[in-house]
N, C-alpha and C positions, 0 to 999 in steps of 0.2 A: 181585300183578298188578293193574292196574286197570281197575274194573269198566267192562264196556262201554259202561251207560247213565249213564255221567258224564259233564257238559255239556262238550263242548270248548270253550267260554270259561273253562271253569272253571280246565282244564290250562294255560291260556293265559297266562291273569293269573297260576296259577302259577310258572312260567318265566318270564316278566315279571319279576314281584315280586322271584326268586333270583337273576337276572343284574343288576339294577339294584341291591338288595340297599337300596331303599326304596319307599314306594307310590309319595312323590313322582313319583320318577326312571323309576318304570315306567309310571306314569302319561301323562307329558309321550312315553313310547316307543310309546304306543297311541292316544294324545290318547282316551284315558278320564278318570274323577272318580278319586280317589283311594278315596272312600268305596266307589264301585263293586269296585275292585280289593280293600279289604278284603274289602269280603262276600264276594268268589269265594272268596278262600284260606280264609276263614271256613268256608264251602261245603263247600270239597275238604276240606279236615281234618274235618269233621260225616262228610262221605259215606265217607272211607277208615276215620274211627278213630285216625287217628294226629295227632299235633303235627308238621306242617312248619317253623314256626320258632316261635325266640322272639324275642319284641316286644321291644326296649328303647331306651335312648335313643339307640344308634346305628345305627338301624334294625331292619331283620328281618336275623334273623340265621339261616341254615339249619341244624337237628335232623339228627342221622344219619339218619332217615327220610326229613326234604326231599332230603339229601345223595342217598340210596338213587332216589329214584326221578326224582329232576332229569334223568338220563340219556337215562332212556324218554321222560320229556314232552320235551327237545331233539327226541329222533328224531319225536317226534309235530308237533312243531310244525315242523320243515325236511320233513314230508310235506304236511302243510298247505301248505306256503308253496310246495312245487313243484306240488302238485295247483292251485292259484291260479296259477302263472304260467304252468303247460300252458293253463288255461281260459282264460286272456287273452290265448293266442297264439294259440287257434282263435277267437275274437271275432271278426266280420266288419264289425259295422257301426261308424260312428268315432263312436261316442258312449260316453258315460259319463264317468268321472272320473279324473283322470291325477296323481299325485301327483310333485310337482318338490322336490328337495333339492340347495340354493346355497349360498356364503357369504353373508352378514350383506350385505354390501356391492354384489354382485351380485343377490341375494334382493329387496333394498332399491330401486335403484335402477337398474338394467337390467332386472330381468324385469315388473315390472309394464306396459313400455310395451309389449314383445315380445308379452308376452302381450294384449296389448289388441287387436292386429292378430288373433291367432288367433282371439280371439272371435267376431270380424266374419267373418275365412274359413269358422269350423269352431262355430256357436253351439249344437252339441248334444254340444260336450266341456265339463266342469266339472273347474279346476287346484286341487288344494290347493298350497300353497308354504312348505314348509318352512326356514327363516330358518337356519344352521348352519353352522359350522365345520367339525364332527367328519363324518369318513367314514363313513358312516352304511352300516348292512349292508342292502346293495339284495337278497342273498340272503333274505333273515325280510321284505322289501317293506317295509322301513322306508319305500320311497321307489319308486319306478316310473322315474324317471330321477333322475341327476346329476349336476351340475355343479361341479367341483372342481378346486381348483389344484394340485391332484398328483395322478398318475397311479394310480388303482385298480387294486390289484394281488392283490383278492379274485378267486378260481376262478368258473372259468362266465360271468363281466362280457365283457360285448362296449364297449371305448373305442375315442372318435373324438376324437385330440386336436383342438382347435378354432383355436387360435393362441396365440402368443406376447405375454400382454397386457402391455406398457409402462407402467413404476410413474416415477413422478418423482417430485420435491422441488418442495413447494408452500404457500402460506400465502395468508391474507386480504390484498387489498390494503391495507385498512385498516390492516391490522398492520404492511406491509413500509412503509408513507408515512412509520408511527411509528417505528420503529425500523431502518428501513435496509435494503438489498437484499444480501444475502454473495456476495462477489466468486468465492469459490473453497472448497471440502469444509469447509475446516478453520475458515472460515471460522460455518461452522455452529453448534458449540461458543460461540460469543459471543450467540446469538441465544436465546429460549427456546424449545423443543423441543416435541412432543405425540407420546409415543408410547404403549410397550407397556408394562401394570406388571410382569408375568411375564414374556411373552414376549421372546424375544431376537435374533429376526432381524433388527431395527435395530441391534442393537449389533452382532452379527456383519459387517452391512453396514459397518458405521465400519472396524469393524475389518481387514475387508478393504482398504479405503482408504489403509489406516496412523494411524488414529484412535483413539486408546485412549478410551474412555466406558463407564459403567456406566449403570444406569438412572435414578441422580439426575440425571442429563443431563436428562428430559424433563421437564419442569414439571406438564405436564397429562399425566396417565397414564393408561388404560384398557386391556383385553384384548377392546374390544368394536368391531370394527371401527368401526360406523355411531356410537358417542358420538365416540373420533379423528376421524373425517371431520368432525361437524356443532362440533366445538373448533377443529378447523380454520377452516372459515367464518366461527368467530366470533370468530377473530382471539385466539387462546391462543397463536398461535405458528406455527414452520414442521413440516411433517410431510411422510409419502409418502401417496401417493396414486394409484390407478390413473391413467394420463393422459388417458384419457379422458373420465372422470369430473372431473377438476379442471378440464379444459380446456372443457367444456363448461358449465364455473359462470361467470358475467362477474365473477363478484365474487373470483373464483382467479386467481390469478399463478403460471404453473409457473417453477422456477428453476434456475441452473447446467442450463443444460443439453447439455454437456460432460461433467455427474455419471453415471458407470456406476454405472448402479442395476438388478442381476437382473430381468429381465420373468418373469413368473407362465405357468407355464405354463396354459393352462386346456382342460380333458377333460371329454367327455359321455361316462355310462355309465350300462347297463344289463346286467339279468341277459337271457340270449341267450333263453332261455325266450321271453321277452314281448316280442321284438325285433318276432315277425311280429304282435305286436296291431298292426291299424289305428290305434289312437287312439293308442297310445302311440308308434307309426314316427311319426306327423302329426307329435305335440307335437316327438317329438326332431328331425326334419329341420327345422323350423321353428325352434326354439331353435339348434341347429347354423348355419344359413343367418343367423339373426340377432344371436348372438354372432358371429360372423367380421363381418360388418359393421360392429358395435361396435370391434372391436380393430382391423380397417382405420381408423379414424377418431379410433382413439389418436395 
């Protein structure tokens, strides 16, 4: 059993450490050092007596003893995290700090102006904004809200979808002057491409079309939303793009647009816990109010 005056950061970075299964990666989950995260596990192993894992070159790797007591530090750290979002939902006053997790693309370049309005409304709340793809577990407060294009379907989240964002086909002018505007889908295949190196919902999309393509299709490749977008700009080729976001560039041409291309759905959520925090209802009804404006103007 574990002794009572063991630090809970210590438990913490433990269970960090075992689920991420490196310092790195549990590191970048607490925005701690990594060094930091070693000395805790350091710590807890000195203070129990036991070897939690062993180090090697594919990380930590968890000991039948880490294995043994991973269980109890889970249940200690989801008390943690609900004793914290009980305490945030009796909060009264709208200050303090509200942590926002987006995609790369939204993170990038729709919340920084939204949020610049809140500043001026509300200048005694402080946003972190977390940059991400992955669904991030609002349960452990990876994140206080967020904003995702698929609907979270973890227990206890309260979503509000927000709208239907419109994705097009679009390229640098510069690009299309040099090599031509494509009249119709198929047309695309002749052109040089910028998509996903892994991912495959552009190919799926062709293929929905009646396109057969693989991913040498795309000349310029990344899985990183914001590098596709600023390759885009820079004239590497035709790509998709939110439309609103293209349409608001002068230097973006949206195209075919006759092209049935899936709109994104896009959802805000939170754990219901921290619904009735003041600071964190402001941020969300405001985020809510100003994405929907955004997609209206897709």
């Amino acid at each position: 059993m574990i002794a009572p005056d063991i630090d809970w950061n210590l438990i913490r970075s433990f269970v960090a450490v075992a689920e991420a299964g490196s310092l790195s990666a549990a590191a970048r989950r607490l925005s701690a050092s990594q060094p930091t995260l070693g000395r805790h596990v350091a710590e807890l192993e000195q203070a129990l007596g036991v070897i939690l894992f062993r180090r090697g070159r594919r990380g930590y790797e968890m000991t039948d003893a880490g294995q043994t007591l991973l269980d109890r530090g889970r249940r200690m750290a989801e008390d943690a995290a609900a004793f914290s979002r009980l305490a945030l939902g009796t909060t009264e006053k709208i200050a303090g700090t509200v942590r926002i997790t987006a995609s790369e693309i939204v993170a990038a370049y729709v919340l920084p102006s939204l949020l610049a309005e809140l500043t001026v409304a509300e200048p005694d709340i402080e946003v972190e904004v977390v940059a991400s793809n992955l669904v991030d577990n609002l349960l452990r407060r990876d994140a206080d809200i967020a904003v995702r294009m698929v609907r979270p379907n973890q227990a206890d989240l309260v979503a509000r979808k927000i709208a239907e964002l419109p994705l097009c086909a679009c390229a640098a002018r510069s690009y299309l002057d040099r090599r031509g505007r494509p009249a119709r889908a198929a047309d695309l295949l002749d052109h040089d491409l910028v998509g996903f190196d892994r991912g495959d919902d552009i190919i799926r999309g062709f293929a929905a079309l009646g396109v057969d393509t693989d991913r040498h299709a795309f000349r310029f490749r990344s899985d990183n939303q914001i590098v596709l977008w600023q390759a885009i700009r820079a004239g590497n080729g035709i790509g998709f793009a939110q439309r609103g976001l293209a349409r608001s560039d002068p230097d973006i041409e949206t195209l075919l647009p006759d092209l049935t291309v899936p709109a994104l759905p896009m959802w805000l959520a939170m754990h219901e816990d921290v619904r009735t925090s003041p600071r964190i209802r402001r941020v969300a009804d405001h985020l809510y109010d100003g994405l929907r404006r955004y997609a209206a103007l897709s």
